[in-house]
N, C-alpha and C positions, 0 to 999 in steps of 0.2 A: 157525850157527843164528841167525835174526833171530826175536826176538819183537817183538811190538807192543804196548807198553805205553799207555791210555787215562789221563789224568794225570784224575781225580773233579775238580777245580774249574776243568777245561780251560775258558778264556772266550774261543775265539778266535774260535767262531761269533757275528757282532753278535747273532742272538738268544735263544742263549744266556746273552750280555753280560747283554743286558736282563733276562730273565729271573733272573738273580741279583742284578740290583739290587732287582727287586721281592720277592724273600726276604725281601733283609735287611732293608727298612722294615717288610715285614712281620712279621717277628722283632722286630725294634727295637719297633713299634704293639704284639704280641703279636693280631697278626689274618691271616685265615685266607689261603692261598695257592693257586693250581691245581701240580696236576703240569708236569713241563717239556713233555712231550709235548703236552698240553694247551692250554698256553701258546701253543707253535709252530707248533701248530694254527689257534688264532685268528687269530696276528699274520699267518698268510700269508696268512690270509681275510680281512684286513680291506683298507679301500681306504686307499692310503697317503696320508691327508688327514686336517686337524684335524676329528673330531666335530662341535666346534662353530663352528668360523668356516670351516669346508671349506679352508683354505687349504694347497695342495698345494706340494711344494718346500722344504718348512721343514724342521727337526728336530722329530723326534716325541717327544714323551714318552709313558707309560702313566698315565692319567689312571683313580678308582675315580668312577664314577658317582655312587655313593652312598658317602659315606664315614665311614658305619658300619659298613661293609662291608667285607671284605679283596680281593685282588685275586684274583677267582676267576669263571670264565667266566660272561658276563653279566653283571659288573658291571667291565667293563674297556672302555675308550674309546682310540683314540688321540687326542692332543692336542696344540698348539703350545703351546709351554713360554710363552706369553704365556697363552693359553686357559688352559691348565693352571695358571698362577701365581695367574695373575685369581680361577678360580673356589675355589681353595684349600679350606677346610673354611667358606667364605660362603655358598655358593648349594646347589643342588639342582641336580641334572642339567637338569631342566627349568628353572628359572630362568637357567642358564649358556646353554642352546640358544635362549631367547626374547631372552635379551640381545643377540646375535650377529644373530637372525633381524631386530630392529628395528636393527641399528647397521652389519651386515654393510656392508661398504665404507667405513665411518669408523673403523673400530677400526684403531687404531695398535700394530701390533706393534714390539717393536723387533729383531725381525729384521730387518725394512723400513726401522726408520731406520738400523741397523747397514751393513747392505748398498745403500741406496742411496735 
């Protein structure tokens, strides 16, 4: 007889992974979270490129727009972990997309200088 057992904190789907990272900050913050379904929803709708400096090919993070906010549909971006570091709890969504839109092709990520 084979049963199949589902292990509850299985993370071998990448976004799954993610999604359990954004839990636990969110736990950790004590701020609000989407469903997983929800979540895997979005990420497979979004375009795979930073928000705000569109830069395609990089590693993505889950960036909160507004970050008063917890991670819950509509207030979730993807971002390059430079984008994302950059804007921290400094800027505004719009403040982080204006900064990009005047600097786009001089902003130094260090993916770029990492990689070449």
């Amino acid at each position: 007889m084979f049963i199949n057992i589902i292990k509850i904190g299985d993370t071998t789907d990448p976004i799954r992974r993610k999604w359990h990272g954004l839990v636990a900050r969110s736990k950790k913050q004590n701020r609000e979270y989407c469903a997983f379904k929800d979540f895997k929803s979005w990420f497979l709708n979004q375009k795979k490129e930073c928000f705000y400096c569109k830069k395609k090919d990089v590693k993505l993070t889950i960036d909160r727009k507004n970050n008063n906010l917890g991670y819950v549909t509509g207030n979730m971006a993807l971002a390059c972990s430079s984008c994302n570091s950059a804007k921290g709890d400094r800027y505004t969504e719009e403040e982080m997309l204006e900064y990009c839109r005047r600097w786009r092709g001089r902003i130094i990520h260090t993916h770029t200088i990492l990689s070449g």
